[in-house]
N, C-alpha and C positions, 0 to 999 in steps of 0.2 A: 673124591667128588662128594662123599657122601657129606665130609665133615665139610666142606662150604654149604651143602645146602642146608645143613643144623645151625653153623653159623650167621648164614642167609637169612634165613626164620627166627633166629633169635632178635638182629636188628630190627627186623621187620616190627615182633615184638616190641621191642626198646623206642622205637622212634612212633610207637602207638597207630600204624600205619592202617586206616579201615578195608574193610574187605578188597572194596573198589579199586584203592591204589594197589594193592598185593597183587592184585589178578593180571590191573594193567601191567605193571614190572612185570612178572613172571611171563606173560604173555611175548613179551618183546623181548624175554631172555629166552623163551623158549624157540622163539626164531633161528636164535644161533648157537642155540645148544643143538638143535637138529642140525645145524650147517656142519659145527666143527665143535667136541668138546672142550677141544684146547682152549676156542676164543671165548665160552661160555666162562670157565675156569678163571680166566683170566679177567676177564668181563667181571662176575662177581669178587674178586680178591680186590682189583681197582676199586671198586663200590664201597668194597668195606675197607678198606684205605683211606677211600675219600671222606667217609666220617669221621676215623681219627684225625684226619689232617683237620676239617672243618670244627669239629670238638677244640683242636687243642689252640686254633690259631683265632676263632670266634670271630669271624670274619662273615659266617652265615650259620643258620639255624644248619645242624648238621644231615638232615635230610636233604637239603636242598643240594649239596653238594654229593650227596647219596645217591641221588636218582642222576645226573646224570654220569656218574662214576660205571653205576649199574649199565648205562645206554648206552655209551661211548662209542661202542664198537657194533650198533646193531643194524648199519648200515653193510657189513662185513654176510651176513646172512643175504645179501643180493650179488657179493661179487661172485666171478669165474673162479669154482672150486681149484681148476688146475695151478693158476696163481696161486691163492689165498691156502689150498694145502701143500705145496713146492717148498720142500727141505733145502733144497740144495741147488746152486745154479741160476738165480735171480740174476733178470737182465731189464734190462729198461722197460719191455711191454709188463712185465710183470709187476714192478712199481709202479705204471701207471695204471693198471688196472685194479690194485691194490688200494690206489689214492682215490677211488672214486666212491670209499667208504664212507667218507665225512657227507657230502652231498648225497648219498642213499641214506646213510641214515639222520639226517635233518630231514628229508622230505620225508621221512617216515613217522619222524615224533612232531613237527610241527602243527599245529592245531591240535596236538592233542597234551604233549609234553612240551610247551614252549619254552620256558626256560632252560629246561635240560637241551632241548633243539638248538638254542644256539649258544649254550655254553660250547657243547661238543663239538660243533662249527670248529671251535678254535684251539681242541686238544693236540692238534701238530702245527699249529700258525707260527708259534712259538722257536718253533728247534733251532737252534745258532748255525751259523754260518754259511745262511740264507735257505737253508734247504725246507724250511717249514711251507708248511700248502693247508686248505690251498691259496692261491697267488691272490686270485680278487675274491672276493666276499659278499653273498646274494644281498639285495635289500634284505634288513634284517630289523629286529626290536619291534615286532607289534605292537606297540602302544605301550610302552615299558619308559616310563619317567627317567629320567637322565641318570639319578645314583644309583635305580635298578642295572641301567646298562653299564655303569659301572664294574658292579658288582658280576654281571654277568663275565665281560670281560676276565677279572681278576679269578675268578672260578673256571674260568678256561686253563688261565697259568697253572694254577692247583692243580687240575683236571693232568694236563701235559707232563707233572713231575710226576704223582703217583700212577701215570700211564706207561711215560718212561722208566722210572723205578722197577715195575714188573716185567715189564718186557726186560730189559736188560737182564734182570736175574732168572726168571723161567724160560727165555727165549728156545727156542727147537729149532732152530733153522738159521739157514745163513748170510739172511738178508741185509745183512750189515757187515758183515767179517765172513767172508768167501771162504769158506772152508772149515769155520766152526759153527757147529749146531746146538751148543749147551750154552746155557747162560754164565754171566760172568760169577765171579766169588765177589765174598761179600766186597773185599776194598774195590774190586774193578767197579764192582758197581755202581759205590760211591763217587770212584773218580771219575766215571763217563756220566754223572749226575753232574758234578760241578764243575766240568768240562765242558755240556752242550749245555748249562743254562747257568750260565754266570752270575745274572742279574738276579736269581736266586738264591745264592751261596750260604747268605746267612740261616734261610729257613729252613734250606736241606740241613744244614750243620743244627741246626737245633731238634729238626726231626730225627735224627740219628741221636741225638744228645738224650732224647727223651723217649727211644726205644718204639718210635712209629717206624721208623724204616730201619 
C-alpha cells in the first residue's frame, strides 16, 4: 500500500495537479479506503493505468483519463459491506447489490467531477455477451458539446479494459469463477481480455506489445 500511495503522489506531481484537485481525489478515495483496502488498492493501480493508456494512445490529456480511473469505484464506499466483502458464494442478490455501484458513485461525483461522473457511468456498459450494466442510462452530458461526449464515451471503453485488466489479475474472490479466489496468470488474463471485449483486440495487443499491461 505504501508503494501506490508514493506512486500516487508522484502522478499527482507529474500531471502538476494543484492543491485543490489532490484533496478532492484523496478525499473520494478515502471514502473507500475506509470501506475496503482492497477496492482502494485497486482503485488507485486503475488510475495509474489509465494514464499510461491515455499517455500512450493520446486520445485525452492523460489526467483526464486519471481522474476518473482514480473514481471508478467510489460508488463501492455506499454498498452492503457483506456483499461487497463475500469471498466466496456470490448469488444473484449479491450482484445486484454490487451493481448499484455505478449509480452511487455518479450521484456522488456529478456536480462536482462531471466528466469523471459519467465516464464511469460506463466502466461495465461495455462487458460482451450482453452482461454489461447498467441496462438504461440517466439523462446524462451536462452541457458537454457533442465531440466532448464522444470523447466521454470512448474513455468509458478505456476506463472498462484497465478496470477489467485488474480485476482479473488481483481479483480475491469468486465472483466470476465459483470456487476460485486468486486472480488469473498473466496469459489467462490476457485471454479473458480479448475474449469479453473483442472490439478491442488490437489496443489490448498493442498494450501488451508496449509493456502497459
Amino acid at each position: 500500500m505504501i508503494e501506490l500511495e508514493e506512486r500516487l503522489e508522484e502522478k499527482f506531481h507529474e500531471y502538476s495537479l494543484v492543491d485543490e484537485q489532490r484533496k478532492s481525489l484523496l478525499l473520494y478515495l478515502g471514502l473507500v479506503k475506509k470501506k475496503d483496502d482492497e477496492i482502494w488498492e485497486h482503485s488507485v493501480r486503475v488510475g495509474l493505468k489509465c494514464g499510461d493508456i491515455a499517455e500512450f494512445t493520446h486520445i485525452i490529456e492523460p489526467k483526464g483519463l486519471f481522474y476518473p480511473g482514480l473514481l471508478h469505484d467510489v460508488g463501492k464506499a455506499m454498498v452492503n459491506s457483506d456483499s461487497l466483502k463475500k469471498k466466496t458464494g456470490f448469488g444473484p442478490k449479491d450482484m445486484r447489490e454490487l451493481r448499484k455501484h455505478v449509480f452511487y458513485g455518479y450521484n456522488l461525483l456529478k456536480g462536482i467531477h462531471e466528466f469523471s461522473a459519467e465516464v464511469l457511468l460506463l466502466h461495465h456498459y461495455f462487458q460482451e455477451n450482453s452482461r454489461g450494466y447498467p441496462k438504461r442510462l440517466p439523462r446524462r452530458f451536462h452541457g458537454f458539446s457533442k465531440g466532448t461526449r464522444a470523447l466521454i464515451v470512448y474513455c468509458g471503453r478505456l476506463l472498462s479494459i484497465a478496470d477489467f485488466h485488474d480485476a482479473a489479475k488481483y481479483r480475491k474472490n469468486d465472483k466470476f469463477t465459483p470456487g476460485m479466489t486468486s486472480g488469473l496468470d498473466q496469459d489467462g488474463v490476457k485471454q479473458a481480455l480479448l475474449e469479453f471485449n473483442p472490439d478491442q483486440s488490437y489496443l489490448i495487443e498493442e498494450l501488451y506489445n508496449k509493456g502497459i499491461f
